[in-house]
Each structure stands twice: as structure tokens, then as C-alpha cells.
C-alpha positions in Angstrom: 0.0 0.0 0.0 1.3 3.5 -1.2 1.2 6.3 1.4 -0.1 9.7 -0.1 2.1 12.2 -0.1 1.9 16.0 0.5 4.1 19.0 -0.2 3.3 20.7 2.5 6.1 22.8 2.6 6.2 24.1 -0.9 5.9 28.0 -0.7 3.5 29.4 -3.0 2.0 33.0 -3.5 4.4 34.9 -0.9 6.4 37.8 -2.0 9.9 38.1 -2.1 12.0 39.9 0.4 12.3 43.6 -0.4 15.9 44.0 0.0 19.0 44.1 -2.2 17.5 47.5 -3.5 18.6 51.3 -4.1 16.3 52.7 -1.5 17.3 56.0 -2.9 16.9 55.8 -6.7 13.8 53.4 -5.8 12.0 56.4 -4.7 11.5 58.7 -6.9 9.7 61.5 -4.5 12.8 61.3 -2.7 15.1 61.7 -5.8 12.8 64.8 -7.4 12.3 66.4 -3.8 16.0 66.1 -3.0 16.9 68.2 -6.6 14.0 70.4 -6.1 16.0 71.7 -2.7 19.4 72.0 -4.3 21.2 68.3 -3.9 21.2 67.3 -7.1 24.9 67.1 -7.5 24.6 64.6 -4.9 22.7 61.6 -6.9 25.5 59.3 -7.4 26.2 59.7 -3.1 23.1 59.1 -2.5 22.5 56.5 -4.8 25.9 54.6 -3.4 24.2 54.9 0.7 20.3 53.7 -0.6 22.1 50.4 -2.5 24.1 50.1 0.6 21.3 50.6 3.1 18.9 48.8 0.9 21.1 45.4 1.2 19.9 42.6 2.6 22.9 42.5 5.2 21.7 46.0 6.5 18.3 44.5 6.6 19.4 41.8 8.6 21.4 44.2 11.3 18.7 46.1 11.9 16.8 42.8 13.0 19.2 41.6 14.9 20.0 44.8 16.9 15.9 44.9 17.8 15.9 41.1 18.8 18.6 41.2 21.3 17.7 44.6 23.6 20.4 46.5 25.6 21.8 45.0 29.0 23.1 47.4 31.5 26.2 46.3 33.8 26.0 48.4 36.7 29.2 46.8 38.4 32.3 44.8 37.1 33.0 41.5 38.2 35.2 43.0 40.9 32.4 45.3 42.4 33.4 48.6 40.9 30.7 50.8 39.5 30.9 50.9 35.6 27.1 51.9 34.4 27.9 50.6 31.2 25.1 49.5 28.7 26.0 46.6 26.3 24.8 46.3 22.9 24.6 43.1 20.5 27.6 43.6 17.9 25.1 44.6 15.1 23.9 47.3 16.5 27.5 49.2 16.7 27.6 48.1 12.8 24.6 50.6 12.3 26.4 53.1 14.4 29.7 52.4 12.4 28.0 52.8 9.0 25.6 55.7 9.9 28.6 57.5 10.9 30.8 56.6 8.5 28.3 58.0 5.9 28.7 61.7 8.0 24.7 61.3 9.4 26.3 62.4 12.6 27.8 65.3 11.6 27.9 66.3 7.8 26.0 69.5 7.9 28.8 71.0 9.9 32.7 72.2 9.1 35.2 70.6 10.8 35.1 74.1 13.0 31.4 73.8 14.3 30.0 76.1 11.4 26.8 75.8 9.2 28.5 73.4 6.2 26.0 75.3 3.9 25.2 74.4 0.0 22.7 71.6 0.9 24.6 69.6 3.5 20.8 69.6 5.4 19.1 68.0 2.3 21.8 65.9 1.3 22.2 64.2 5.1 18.6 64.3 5.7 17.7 62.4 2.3 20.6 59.5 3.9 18.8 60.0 7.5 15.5 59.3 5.8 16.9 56.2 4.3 18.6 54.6 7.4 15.3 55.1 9.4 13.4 52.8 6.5 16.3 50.0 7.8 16.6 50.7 12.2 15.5 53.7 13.6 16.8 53.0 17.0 20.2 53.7 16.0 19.6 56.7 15.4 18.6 58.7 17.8 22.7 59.4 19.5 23.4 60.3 15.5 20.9 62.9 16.0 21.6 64.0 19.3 25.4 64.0 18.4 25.0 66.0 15.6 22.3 68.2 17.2 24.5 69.0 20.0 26.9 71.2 18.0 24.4 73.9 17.9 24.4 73.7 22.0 28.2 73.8 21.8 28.4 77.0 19.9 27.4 78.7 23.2 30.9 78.2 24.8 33.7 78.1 21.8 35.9 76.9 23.8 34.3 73.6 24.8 33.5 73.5 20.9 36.5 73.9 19.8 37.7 70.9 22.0 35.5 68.8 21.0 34.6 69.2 17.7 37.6 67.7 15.8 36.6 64.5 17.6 32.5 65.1 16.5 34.3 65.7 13.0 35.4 62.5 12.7 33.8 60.1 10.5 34.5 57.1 13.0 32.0 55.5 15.4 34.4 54.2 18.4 32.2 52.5 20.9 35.0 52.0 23.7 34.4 52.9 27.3 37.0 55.7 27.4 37.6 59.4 27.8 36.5 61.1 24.8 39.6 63.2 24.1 41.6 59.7 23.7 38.9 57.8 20.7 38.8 58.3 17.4 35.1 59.4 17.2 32.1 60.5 20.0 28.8 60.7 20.3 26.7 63.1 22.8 23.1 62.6 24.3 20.4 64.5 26.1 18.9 64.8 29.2 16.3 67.2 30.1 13.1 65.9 31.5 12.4 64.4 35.5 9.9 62.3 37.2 8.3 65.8 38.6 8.3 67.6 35.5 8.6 65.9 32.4 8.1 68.5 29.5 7.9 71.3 32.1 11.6 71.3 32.5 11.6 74.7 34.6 10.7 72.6 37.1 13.7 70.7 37.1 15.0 70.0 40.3 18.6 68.6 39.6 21.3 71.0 41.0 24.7 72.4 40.4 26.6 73.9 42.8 30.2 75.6 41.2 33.3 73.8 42.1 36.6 75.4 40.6 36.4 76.3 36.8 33.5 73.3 36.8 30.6 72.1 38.6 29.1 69.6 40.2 25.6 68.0 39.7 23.2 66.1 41.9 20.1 65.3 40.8 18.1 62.8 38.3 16.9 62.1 34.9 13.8 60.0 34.2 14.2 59.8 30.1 18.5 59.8 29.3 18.6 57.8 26.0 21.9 56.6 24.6 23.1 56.3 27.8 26.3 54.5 26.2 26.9 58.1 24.6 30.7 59.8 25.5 29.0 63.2 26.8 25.6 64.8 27.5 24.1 67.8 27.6 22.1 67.9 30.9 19.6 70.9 32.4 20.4 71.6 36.1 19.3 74.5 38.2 22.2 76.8 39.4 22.5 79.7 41.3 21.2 82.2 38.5 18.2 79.5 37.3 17.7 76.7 34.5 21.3 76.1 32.6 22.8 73.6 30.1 26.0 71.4 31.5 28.7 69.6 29.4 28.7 66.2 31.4 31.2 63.5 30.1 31.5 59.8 31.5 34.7 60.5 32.4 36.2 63.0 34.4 39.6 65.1 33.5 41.3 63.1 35.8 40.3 60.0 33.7 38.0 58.4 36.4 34.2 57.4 35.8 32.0 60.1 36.4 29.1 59.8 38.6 26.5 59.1 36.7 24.5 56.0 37.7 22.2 54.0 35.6 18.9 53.0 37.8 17.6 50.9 34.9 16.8 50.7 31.1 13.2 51.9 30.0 11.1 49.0 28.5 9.8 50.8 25.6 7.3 49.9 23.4 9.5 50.2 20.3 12.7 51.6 19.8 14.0 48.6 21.1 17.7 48.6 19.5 18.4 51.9 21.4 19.0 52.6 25.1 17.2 54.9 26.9 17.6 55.3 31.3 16.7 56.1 34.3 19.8 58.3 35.9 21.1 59.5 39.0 23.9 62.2 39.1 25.5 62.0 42.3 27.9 65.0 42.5 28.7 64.4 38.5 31.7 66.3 36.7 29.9 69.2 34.9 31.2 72.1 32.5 29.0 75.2 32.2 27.4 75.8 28.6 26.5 79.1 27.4 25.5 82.0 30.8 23.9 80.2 33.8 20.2 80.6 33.9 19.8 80.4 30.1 19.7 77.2 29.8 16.3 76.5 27.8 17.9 79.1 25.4 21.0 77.4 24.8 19.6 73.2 24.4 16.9 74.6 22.5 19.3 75.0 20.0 19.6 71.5 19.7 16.4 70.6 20.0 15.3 72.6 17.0 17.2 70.0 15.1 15.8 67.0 16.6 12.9 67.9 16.1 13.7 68.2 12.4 15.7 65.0 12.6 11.8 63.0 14.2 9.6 64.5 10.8 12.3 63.2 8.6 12.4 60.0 10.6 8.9 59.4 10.5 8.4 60.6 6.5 11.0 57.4 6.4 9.2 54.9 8.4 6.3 55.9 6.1 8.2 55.4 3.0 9.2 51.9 4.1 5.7 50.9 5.2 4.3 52.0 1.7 6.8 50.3 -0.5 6.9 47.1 1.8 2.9 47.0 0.7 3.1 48.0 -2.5 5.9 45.1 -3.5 3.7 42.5 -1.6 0.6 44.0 -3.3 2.3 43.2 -6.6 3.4 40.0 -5.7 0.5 38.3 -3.8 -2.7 36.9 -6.0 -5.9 37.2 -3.9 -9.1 35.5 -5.9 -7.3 35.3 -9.5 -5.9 38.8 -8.9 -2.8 39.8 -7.7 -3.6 42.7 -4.8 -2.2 45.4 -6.7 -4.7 45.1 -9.6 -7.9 44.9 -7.1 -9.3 48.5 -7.2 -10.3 49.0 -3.5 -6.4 47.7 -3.2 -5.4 50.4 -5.9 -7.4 53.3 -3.7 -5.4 52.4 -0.2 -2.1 52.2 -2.2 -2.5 55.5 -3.9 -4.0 57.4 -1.5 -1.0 55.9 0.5 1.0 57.4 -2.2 -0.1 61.0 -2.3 0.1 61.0 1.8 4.1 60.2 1.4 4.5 62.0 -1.5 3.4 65.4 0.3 5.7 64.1 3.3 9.0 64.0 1.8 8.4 67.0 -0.4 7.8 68.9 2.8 10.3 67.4 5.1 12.9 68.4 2.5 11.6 71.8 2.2 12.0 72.4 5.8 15.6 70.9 5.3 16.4 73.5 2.5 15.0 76.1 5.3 17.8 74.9 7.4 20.7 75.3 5.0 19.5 78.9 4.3 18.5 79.8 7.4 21.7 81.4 8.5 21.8 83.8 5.4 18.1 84.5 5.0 15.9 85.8 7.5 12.8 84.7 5.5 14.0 81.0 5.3 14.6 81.4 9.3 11.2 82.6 9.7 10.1 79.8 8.0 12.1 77.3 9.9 11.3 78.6 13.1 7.5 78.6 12.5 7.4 75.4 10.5 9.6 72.8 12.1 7.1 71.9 15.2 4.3 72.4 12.9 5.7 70.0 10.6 6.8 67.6 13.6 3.2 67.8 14.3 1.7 66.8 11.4 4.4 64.1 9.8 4.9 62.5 13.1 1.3 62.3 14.7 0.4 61.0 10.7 2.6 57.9 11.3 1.1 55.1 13.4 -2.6 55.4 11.7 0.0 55.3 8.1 2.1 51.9 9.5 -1.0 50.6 10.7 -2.7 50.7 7.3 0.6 49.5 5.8 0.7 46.7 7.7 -2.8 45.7 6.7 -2.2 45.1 3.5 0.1 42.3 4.0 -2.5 40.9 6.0 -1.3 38.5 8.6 2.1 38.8 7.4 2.2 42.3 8.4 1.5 41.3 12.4 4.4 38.9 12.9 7.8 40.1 14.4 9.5 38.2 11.8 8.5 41.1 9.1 9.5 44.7 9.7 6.1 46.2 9.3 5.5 45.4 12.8 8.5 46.8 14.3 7.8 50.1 12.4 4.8 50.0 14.1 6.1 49.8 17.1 8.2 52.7 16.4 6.1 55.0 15.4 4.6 56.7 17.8 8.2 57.9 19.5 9.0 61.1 17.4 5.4 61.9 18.1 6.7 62.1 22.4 10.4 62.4 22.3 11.3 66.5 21.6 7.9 67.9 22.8 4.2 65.9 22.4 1.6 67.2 19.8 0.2 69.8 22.6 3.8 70.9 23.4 4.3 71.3 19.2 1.0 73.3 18.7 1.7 76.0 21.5 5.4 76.2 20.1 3.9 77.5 16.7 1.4 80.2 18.7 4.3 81.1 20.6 6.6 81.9 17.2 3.7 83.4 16.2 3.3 85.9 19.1 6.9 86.6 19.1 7.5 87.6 15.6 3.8 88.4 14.3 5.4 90.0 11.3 7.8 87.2 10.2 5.4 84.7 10.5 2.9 86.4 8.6 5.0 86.7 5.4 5.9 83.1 5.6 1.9 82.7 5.5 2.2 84.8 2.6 5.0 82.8 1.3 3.3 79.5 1.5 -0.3 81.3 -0.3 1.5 82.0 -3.1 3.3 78.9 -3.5 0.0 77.4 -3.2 -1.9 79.6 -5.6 -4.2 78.0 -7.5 -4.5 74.6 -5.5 -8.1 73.6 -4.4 -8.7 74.8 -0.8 -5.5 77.1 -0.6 -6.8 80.3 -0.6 -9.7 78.9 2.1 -7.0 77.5 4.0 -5.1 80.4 4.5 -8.0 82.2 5.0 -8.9 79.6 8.3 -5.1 79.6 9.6 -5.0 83.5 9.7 -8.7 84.0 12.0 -7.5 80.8 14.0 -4.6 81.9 15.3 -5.8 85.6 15.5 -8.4 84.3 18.3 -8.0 85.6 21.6 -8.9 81.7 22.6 -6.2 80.6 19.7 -5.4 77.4 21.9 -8.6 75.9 21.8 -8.3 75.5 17.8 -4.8 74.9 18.0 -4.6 71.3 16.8 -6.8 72.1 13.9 -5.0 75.1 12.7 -1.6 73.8 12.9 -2.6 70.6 10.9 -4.5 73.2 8.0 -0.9 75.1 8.3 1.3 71.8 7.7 -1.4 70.8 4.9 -0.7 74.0 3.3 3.0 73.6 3.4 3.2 70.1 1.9 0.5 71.0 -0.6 3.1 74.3 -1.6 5.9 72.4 -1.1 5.2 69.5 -3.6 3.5 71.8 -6.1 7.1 72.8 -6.6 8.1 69.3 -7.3 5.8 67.4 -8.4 2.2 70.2 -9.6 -0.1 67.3 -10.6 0.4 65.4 -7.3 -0.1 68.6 -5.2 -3.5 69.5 -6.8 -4.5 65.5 -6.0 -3.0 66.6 -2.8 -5.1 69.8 -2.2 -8.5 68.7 -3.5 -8.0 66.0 -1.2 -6.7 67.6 1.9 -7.4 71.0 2.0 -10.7 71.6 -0.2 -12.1 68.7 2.3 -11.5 66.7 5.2 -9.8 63.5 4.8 -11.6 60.9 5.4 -10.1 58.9 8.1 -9.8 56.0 6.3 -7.0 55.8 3.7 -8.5 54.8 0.1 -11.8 56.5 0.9 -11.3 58.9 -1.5 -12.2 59.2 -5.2 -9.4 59.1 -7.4 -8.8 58.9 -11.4 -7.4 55.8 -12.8 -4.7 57.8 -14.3 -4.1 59.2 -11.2 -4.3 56.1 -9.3 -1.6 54.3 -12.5 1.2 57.6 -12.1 0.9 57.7 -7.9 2.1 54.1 -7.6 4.4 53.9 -10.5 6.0 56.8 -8.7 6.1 54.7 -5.5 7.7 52.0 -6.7 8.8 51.5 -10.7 
């Protein structure tokens, strides 16, 4: 008697692996938005970090470093303190290549300065394309190169440590700084009494010598394995920003002690503590009581560094879909041709498509900002506005993404999930949506003038796009209400809307009228694909996402 036979494990119908790509010539929102803000020149570059980044072997780091979390060793074998945070070896490879590739600190000259042309653009595009691989990674390559703007408030301290910032090496020894080849710099400004309300910060310094000393706590320090931070304390003359290294001058551990890891919903590759500073080495940045003036120098660029983070988990989440929806047949079909498919994708599309054009917009803001006061304006005004609406947009985006591959998309063992996961943080981390929304009123109150001809900037860039003219009309009387915070949310969302829909009309015109009828003339629905598009239109938004 014959035994029947099945092939169970034959593998039909299931995409291939999206990897062993150019992540950068791939997307073609990113290559046209990237020209349209004055990197062109740097194509080829870019071209070189998206095949890199788009390899399966960076694919695979980036899983590894999320599957095996950070460990902290509080004391060495012998009993001696140490506070040290080990990481599984592929996570220091992101590090190594991020920084190696200048994420950390290419839009500055060796000296500290502004690198100018469209160093912002060019490093944002690569920053865009390593968060589409691990995300986690990259928050001490934002706060390292973030921190140079901090810096500039004592040149000396700059000017000390900036030709080891320059560097294009990631050394991840437990050492002084001044002896390793290359350093990286964290944050840490929020406590358990406080959190966003840093003024009341409780942590103190009291002068010793040229230095001081800090006692106190963190409840959020990420990157804990980082060679400096810049902390908040209060000293004698209020709220100021201190240089605090892990090791002291003398070459001994600093006193900064690790209470524990944070067990955080995503961003799982990437450290973030609990810390104690119990009379901790500190250096005075910038005049004592001014110390909100001088971090939020850096912040500004985090903040930048989350919307372009987010418009790149987005990116990945789309074209993860879209190559599955090509590849997958669902009832004689594959996905991709199924109309109510076709809406999700597309409307998917035009939703990323806005998102990169305005993230590198705000980017080009950047790079001109020290030489224009009109592209300042603009950055000042728009960078929370734009963290607002790009990061907030995220989750709901992943979720959707993560749909269409169905149960595929749920399982740890495909990314979609772990962008998920990791969405929400650029949301919290550098001021929630509330804290975002009454940082736009309060630009506005400051410099009424300024930001009203970067309204009129963005009206006529919009001219002619369904809903533009209305929408301007709505942001103006919203934020000229004496109860302006009540409609806060609302108006900052119609003021990002207005600045992707201007923003891509200068890169891509038939995309931003799909974008304005859709967006500004009328509410989205909240549904993606729940809106009525062409065929054409439908054909040329995901060609455009994926060739």
C-alpha cells in the first residue's frame, strides 16, 4: 500500500524579500524632492548609501539589533561601579555605518559652522533612508549631531571637541573622549516631577573650581552609552545647560549612575535610562540661567531629525505594501490590480509623496537659514508644525501599511510590525503634539510680522491649488483668536497641509492639486482609500512609488 504524499512545505504566493535595493533611486519622491532643494549634484552619493542601506545585510542588522535589547552592567566582576550599557555587535555596525556615511555630523565644518550648499538636504535624504532600515540607531546620531548647535554657546568647549565630533568614525570603547577616534553626545532634560515642564527641574549644580558639580536625576536619558551629555540643572542664576562627560579630567568614571533601562514599546535597539547624578563632573554651557535658550538650539534640530524619521518609516511601510501588493494573488488577482487595493495604495501614495516633499523643504529652510531671515522665519514657524503633522500621521500610516500584508504584516518576523512599534516615538520624544501646537502660537506671538510673510510665502506657493486660498484664509482667524489654543490642533494641521501642498506643487504640480483637493478643499476621510481618485491618477501615484 502507497502512502499519499503532501508538499506541505512548498511556498506558493508569498512575495519576495524587499531588500538588495537602491532605497534612494527606488523612490522617486525622494530623488525629485531632493533636486527640487538643491542636492542634485549629490545623486551618485546618495545613490551609493540607498544600495548600501537597501542590502539585505543591513536589513538583517537592523533585525538583529531589535531582537537582542540592551543589557546594562552596573558593576564589574570586581564590584566597581561601571554603568555601562552593552549592545549586540550589530547594533554598533549601524552606528559604524551611519557615521561613516557623515549622518552624525555632515551638515557642519570641521570648526562647528553651518556646512552650507545643501549639506541639510543631502544628510537628511541619507537620514530618511537609514530610518526605513533601524530607527533606534539613530537617535545618538541625531543628538550627536544636534549638540553642536548647544556647543556654539561656549567656543571653547566647541573647539575641543569638535575635531573628535568631526570624525567620521563611530568608536564605541568605554573611554575618555579626548583619547577615541570618534564620539557621540546625548540629552537629558526631563524628570519624574516635570517631564516637558523642565523649569521645574530639580537637579542642582553647585560651582566647584572652573566646573561644577551635579546632583540630581533624569527620568528619560537615552543613549546612555553616549561619551558626553548635555544635561539641564538649576544653578545659582536658574535653569542652565552642562557639558557632562562619562569620564572626568582626571580620567575616572563620572558619577553618573544608571537606575535601569526603560522598557519601551518600540525603539528597542536603542538605550534609553533612568539616571542618578551623584555630584557628577559638569562644564557650564552658554551664561547660567539660560539654559532653555541654549539646548533649544539643539532641539530645533531634533525635532527636524523626528519628521524626517517618521516621512522614512512611512516610506518603508508603503513600498513594503506595494511590493507585496504586486506579488501576492488574492481571488485570480494579484492585490495590486484589485481597485479598492489600488485606492489604499494610492491614496498611501499621495500621503508620502506630500511628506518627503515637505520634510525636504523644511531641510532646504535649514541650509539657508543662517543667510536668510525669510528662510529662518520659515524654519522657526514650521519645524514643530511640521513635527506635528508628519509625526502624529505615522502610526494610523504603519498601521494601514501593515494591513495590507495581512497576517504577514502582524508577525515580528517582518518589519512592518517593528515600524509600528516605532512609530509613535518622534510623536513624544522633543515635545508631544500639545507641546508642538503651543510652540507654533508662541513663534507666532513673538515675531507676528515674520510669520505672517511666511503665511504669505506658503499662499503663493499654493496659488491656484483647491482649498489654498480657504485655507489660509482659516489659519489666519485661527490663530488671531483671543482663545487661539482651543483650535490649536486644527489650525496647525491646515498650516502643515498648506505647506506640503506648496511644497510638492514645486516638485511634483499634478500630485499637489491630487493633494489639495483631497486635503485642504475637504476633510480627509479617516480612512485611507476613501477617497475618489482617477485611474490615471491612481496608475502615475504608484508607478511613482515603486517602478
Amino acid at each position: 500500500m502507497t502512502q499519499a504524499t503532501f508538499a506541505t512545505h512548498e511556498v506558493l504566493n508569498q512575495s519576495p524579500p524587499f531588500e538588495d535595493v537602491d532605497l534612494f533611486a527606488l523612490d522617486r519622491r525622494l530623488v525629485d524632492a531632493v533636486a527640487a532643494n538643491g542636492g542634485a549634484s549629490a545623486a551618485k552619493e546618495l545613490s551609493e548609501f540607498g544600495k548600501h542601506w537597501g542590502s539585505a545585510a543591513m536589513a538583517a542588522r537592523g533585525r538583529v539589533a531589535n531582537e537582542n535589547t540592551p543589557k546594562l552592567r552596573t558593576f564589574d566582576s570586581r564590584g566597581n561601579r561601571r554603568d555601562e550599557v552593552e549592545f549586540h555587535p550589530a547594533y554598533h555596525e549601524l552606528m559604524a555605518h551611519s557615521a561613516h556615511a557623515g549622518v552624525h555630523n555632515s551638515t557642519w565644518t570641521a570648526q562647528g559652522k553651518p556646512a552650507g550648499g545643501a549639506a541639510e538636504v543631502v544628510r537628511a535624504a541619507k537620514f530618511y533612508i537609514a530610518a526605513q532600515v533601524e530607527t533606534g540607531h539613530l537617535c545618538p546620531i541625531t543628538m550627536t549631531r544636534a549638540s553642536v548647535a548647544a556647543l556654539a554657546a561656549k567656543p571653547g568647549l566647541l573647539a575641543k571637541t569638535m575635531p573628535v565630533i568631526a570624525t567620521r568614525a563611530y568608536d564605541p570603547g568605554f573611554a575618555p573622549w579626548w583619547t577615541k577616534r570618534g564620539m557621540t553626545l546625548g540629552m537629558g532634560m526631563t524628570e519624574k516631577q516635570g517631564g516637558t515642564d523642565v523649569r521645574s527641574n530639580m537637579t542642582r549644580a553647585e560651582p566647584d573650581g572652573d566646573a561644577y558639580r551635579i546632583t540630581g536625576h533624569k527620568w528619560f536619558m537615552s543613549a546612555p552609552m553616549c561619551d558626553a551629555f548635555l544635561v539641564l540643572a538649576q544653578a545659582d542664576e536658574g535653569l542652565t545647560c552642562f557639558f557632562m562627560p562619562r569620564f572626568k579630567p582626571d580620567g575616572s568614571v563620572n558619577a553618573i549612575q544608571f537606575q535601569r533601562l526603560k522598557d519601551k514599546l518600540g525603539n528597542r535597539s536603542n538605550a534609553s535610562s533612568e539616571v542618578e547624578f551623584n555630584g557628577a563632573y559638569a562644564e557650564c554651557v552658554g551664561d547660567e540661567g539660560k539654559g532653555i535658550r541654549t539646548i533649544i538650539q539643539m532641539v530645533q534640530l531634533t525635532r527636524q531629525d523626528c519628521a524626517i524619521a517618521s516621512a522614512g518609516l512611512m516610506r518603508s511601510g508603503l513600498a513594503h505594501a506595494l511590493h507585496h501588493a504586486r506579488h501576492r494573488s488574492v481571488f485570480q488577482k494579484h492585490l495590486a490590480d484589485q481597485p479598492l487595493m489600488q485606492a489604499v495604495l494610492s491614496d498611501m501614495a499621495l500621503h508620502v509623496e506630500a511628506s518627503i516633499a515637505l520634510v525636504m523643504r523644511l531641510c532646504r529652510s535649514f541650509d539657508r537659514a543662517p543667510d536668510d531671515a525669510n528662510e529662518a522665519a520659515f524654519m522657526r514657524l514650521l519645524t514643530p508644525a511640521i513635527k506635528y503633522w508628519v509625526c502624529k500621521s505615522a502610526p494610523g500610516f504603519l498601521y494601514e501599511a501593515m494591513e495590507c500584508l495581512g497576517g504577514n504584516g502582524y508577525v515580528e518576523e517582518g518589519i512592518l510590525a517593528r515600524h509600528y512599534r516605532e512609530s509613535p516615538v518622534n510623536a513624544i520624544w522633543e515635545g508631544s503634539g500639545n507641546v508642538m501646537c503651543l510652540d507654533v502660537l508662541r513663534a507666532l506671538s513673538r515675531e507676528a510680522d515674520a510669520a505672517g510673510a511666511v503665511l504669505q510665502h506658503l499662499a503663493e506657493q499654493a496659488k491656484g491649488l483647491p482649498g489654498a486660498g480657504e485655507a489660509v484664509m482659516f489659519i489666519g482667524k485661527a490663530f488671531r483668536r483671543p482663545d487661539s489654543e482651543r483650535v490649536a490642533r486644527l489650525a496647525v494641521e491646515k498650516l502643515a497641509l498648506l505647506a506640503a501642498a506648496a511644497a510638492l506643487n514645486k516638485v511634483s504640480p499634478p500630485q499637489a492639486e491630487l493633494f489639495a483637493a483631497t486635503r485642504l478643499a475637504v476633510g480627509h476621510p479617516s480612512m485611507y482609500g476613501a477617497v475618489d481618485l482617477a485611474n490615471e491618477d491612481i496608475r502615475s501615484l504608484l508607478q511613482r512609488a515603486l517602478p
